[in-house]
C-alpha positions as CSV (number, residue, x, y, z in Angstrom):
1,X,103.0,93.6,95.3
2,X,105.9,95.1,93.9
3,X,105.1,97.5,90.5
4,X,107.8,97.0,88.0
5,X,108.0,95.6,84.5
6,X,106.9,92.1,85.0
7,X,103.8,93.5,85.9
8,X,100.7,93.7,83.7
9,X,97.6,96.0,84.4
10,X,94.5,96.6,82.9
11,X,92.8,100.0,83.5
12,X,88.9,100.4,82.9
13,X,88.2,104.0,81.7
14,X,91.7,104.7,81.1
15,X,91.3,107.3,78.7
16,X,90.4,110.2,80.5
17,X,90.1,111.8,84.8
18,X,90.9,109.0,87.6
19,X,91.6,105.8,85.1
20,X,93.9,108.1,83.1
21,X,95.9,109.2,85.9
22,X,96.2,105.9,87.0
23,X,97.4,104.4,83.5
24,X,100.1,107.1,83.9
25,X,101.3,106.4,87.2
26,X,101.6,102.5,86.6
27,X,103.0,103.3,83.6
28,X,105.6,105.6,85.5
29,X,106.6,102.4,87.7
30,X,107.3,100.5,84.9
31,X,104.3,97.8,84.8
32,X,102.9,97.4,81.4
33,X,99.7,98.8,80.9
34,X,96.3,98.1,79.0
35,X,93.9,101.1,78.7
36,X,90.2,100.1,78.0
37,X,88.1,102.7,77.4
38,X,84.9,103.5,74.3
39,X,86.8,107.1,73.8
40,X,89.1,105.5,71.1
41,X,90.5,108.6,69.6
42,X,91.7,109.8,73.3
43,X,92.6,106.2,74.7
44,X,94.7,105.6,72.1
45,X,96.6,109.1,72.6
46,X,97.3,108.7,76.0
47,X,98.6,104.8,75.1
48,X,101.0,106.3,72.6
49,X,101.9,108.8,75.4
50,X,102.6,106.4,78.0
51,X,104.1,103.0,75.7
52,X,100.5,101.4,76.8
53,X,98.7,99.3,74.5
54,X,94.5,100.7,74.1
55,X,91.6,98.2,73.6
56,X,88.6,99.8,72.7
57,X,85.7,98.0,75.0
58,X,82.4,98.1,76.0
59,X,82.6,96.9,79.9
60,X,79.0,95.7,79.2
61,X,79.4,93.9,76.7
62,X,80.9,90.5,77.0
63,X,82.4,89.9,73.2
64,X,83.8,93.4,73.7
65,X,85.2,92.9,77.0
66,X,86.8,89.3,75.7
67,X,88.4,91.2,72.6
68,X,89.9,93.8,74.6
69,X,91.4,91.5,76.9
70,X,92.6,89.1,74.2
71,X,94.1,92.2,73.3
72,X,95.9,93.2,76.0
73,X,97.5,89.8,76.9
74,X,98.8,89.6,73.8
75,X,100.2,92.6,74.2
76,X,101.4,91.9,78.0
77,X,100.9,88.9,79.0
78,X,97.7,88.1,82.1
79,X,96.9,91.4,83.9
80,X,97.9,90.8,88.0
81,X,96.3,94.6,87.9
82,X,92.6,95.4,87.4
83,X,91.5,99.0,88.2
84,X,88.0,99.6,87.4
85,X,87.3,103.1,86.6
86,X,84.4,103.4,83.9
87,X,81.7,104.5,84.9
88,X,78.6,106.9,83.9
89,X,76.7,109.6,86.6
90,X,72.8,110.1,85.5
91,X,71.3,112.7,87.3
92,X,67.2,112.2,87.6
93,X,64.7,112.1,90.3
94,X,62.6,109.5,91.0
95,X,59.7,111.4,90.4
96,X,59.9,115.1,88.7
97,X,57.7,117.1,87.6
98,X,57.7,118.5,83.8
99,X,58.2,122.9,83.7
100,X,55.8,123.4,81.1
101,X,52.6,121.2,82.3
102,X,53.4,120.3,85.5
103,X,52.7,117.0,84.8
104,X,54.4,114.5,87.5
105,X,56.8,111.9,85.7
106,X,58.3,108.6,87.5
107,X,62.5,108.4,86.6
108,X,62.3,106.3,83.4
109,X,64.0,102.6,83.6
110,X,66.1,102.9,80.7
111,X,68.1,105.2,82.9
112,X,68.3,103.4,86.0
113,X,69.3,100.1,84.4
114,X,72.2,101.8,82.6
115,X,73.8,103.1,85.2
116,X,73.5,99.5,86.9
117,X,74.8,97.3,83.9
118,X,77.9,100.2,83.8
119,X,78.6,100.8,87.4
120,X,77.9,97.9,88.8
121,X,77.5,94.2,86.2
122,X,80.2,95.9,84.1
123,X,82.6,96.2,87.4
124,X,82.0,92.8,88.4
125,X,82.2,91.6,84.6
126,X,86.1,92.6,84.9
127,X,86.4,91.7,88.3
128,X,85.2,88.1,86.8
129,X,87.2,87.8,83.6
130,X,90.6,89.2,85.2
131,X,90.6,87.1,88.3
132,X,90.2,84.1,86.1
133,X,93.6,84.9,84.5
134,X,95.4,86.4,87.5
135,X,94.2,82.9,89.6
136,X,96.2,80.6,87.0
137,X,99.2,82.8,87.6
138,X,102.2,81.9,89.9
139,X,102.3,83.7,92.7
140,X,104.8,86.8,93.1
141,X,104.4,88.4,96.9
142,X,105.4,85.7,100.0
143,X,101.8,86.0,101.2
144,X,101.2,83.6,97.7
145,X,99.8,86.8,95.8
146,X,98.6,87.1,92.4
147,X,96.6,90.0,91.9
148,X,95.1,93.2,93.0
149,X,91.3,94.3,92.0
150,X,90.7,98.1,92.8
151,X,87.1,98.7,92.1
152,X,85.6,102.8,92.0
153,X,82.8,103.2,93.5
154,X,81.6,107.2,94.6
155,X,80.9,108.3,98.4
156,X,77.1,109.0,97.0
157,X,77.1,105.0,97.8
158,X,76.8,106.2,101.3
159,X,75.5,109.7,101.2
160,X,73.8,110.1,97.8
161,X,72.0,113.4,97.3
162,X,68.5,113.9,95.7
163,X,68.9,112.6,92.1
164,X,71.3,110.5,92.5
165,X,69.3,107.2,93.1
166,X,70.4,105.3,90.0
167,X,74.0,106.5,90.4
168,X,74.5,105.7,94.1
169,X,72.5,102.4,94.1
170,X,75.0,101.1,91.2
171,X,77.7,102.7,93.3
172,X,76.3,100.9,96.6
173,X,76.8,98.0,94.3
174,X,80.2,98.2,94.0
175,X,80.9,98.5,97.5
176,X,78.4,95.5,98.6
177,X,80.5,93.1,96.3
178,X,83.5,94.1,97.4
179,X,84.1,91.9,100.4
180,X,82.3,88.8,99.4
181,X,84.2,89.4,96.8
182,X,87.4,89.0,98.3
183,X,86.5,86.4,100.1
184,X,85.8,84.6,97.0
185,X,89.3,85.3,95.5
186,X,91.1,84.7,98.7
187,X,92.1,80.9,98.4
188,X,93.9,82.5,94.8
189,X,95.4,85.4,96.5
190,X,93.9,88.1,94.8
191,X,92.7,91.3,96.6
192,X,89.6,93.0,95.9
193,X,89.9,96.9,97.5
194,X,87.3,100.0,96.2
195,X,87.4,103.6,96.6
196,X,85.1,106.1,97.0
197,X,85.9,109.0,95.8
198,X,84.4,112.8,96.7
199,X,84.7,115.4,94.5
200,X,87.5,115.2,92.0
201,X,88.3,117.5,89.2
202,X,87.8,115.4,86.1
203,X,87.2,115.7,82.7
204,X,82.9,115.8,84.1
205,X,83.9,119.1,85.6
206,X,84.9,121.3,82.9
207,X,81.7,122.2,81.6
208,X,80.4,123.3,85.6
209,X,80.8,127.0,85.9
210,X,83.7,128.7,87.5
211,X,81.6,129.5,90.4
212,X,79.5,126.6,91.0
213,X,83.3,124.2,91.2
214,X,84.7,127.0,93.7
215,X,81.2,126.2,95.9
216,X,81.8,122.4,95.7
217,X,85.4,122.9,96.9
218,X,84.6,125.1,99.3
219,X,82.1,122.7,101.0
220,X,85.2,119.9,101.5
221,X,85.9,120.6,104.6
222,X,90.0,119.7,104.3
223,X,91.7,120.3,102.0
224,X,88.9,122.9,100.5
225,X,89.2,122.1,96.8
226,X,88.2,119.4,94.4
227,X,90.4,116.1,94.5
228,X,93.5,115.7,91.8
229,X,93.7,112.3,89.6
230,X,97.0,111.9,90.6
231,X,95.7,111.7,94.2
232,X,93.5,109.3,93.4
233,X,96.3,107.3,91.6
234,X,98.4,107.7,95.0
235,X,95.9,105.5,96.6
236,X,95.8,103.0,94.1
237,X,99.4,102.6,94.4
238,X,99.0,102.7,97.6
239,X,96.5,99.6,97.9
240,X,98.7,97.4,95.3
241,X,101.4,98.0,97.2
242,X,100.1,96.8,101.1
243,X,99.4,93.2,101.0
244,X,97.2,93.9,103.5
245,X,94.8,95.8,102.2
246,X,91.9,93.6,101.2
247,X,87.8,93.7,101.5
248,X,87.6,97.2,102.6
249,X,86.1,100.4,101.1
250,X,88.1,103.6,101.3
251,X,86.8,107.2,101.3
252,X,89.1,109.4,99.5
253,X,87.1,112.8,100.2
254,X,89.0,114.9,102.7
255,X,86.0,114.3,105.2
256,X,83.2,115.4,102.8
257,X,79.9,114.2,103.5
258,X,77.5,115.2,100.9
259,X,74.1,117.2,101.7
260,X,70.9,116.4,100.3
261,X,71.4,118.6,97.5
């Protein structure tokens, strides 16, 4: 699919790290953009930035979703675009023990099913409500394409580390629906790609200490350092781009594989 202004796009978590740098580059291209995002103070700065048009939305929630996509096609017309980026990273084990009684406590539900209805039902929530609009569209590549789904999923899908089990089983989600997914879509010609990113320097990073980021990119074994948005925004580019790119998850972790802790 070429990206130029007759395009529309819809960016989950567009306000801030890889959704942000995404909205930018699209926006760069020429394609009108939608940033959805809860940060409404920041999403709507970086819309005014960019000439993007910012829906506040809850991803969960499906009167907030609707509104913000109401939103957005009246803004742009039907998204042929989606990029889901929002997403939350709880960190608890599944049994831990407290440090003043020693007590042993199980990893609470409330927790767990968060990161599930965010990661994973609000991915596929989007995934839903956008291919509905993109599959009514005429097609605009010669393969009969309509639209393009990139879904963000983590490389803790495949190599989570110890406290990671509600975040990498929402994450293993992502990448599980991905090709049945796009098998679902393919009689509309919409593709459905995800990536798995390693360690990126995002907005989550600033409050790590110096030393403890310089550890974590010196444990990426090429290039040593944390990933850049921008690179991130490359490869969605990228997977819009190649109409053949479709059902498949890609790492994008410069051959990181993460240790148990």
């Amino acid at each position: 699919m070429k990206l130029d202004n007759s395009i529309a796009a819809v960016i989950t978590g567009g306000a801030s790290g890889l959704g942000e740098a995404t909205a930018r580059m699209l926006a760069a291209q020429g394609v009108k953009v939608a940033i959805l995002d809860m940060a409404a103070e920041r999403g709507a700065e970086v819309a005014k930035e960019i000439g993007a048009v910012f829906c506040e939305a809850d991803v969960t929630d499906e009167a907030s979703v609707d509104a913000a996509l109401s939103r957005a096609r009246a803004a742009n017309g039907a998204e042929r675009i989606l990029v889901n980026c929002a997403g939350i990273a709880p960190g608890k084990r599944t049994v831990s023990k407290k440090r003043d009684t020693g007590e042993l406590v199980a990893h609470d539900l409330a927790t767990f099913r968060r990161a599930v209805e965010v990661n994973l039902i609000g991915t596929f929530q989007m995934i839903a409500k956008s291919a509905a609009a993109m599959a009514g569209l005429a097609p605009v590549t010669e393969d009969g394409g309509r639209g393009v789904v990139v879904c963000t999923a983590s490389v803790a899908a495949q190599d989570g580390q110890i406290g990671q089990a509600a975040y990498a089983a929402s994450k293993a989600g992502v990448v599980g629906l991905t090709l049945p997914v796009a098998r679902d879509l393919a009689s509309f010609g919409i593709r459905v790609v995800t990536i798995l990113p390693g360690l990126f320097h995002t907005p989550m990073f600033e409050s790590v200490p110096e030393d403890f980021r310089k550890s974590l990119a010196a444990s990426v074994p090429f290039p040593s350092r944390l990933g850049r948005p921008d690179e991130y925004a490359q490869l969605v580019r990228a997977i819009v781009e190649n109409d053949m790119l479709n059902g498949e998850s890609i790492r994008l972790d410069g051959a990181l594989r993460m240790q148990p802790k």
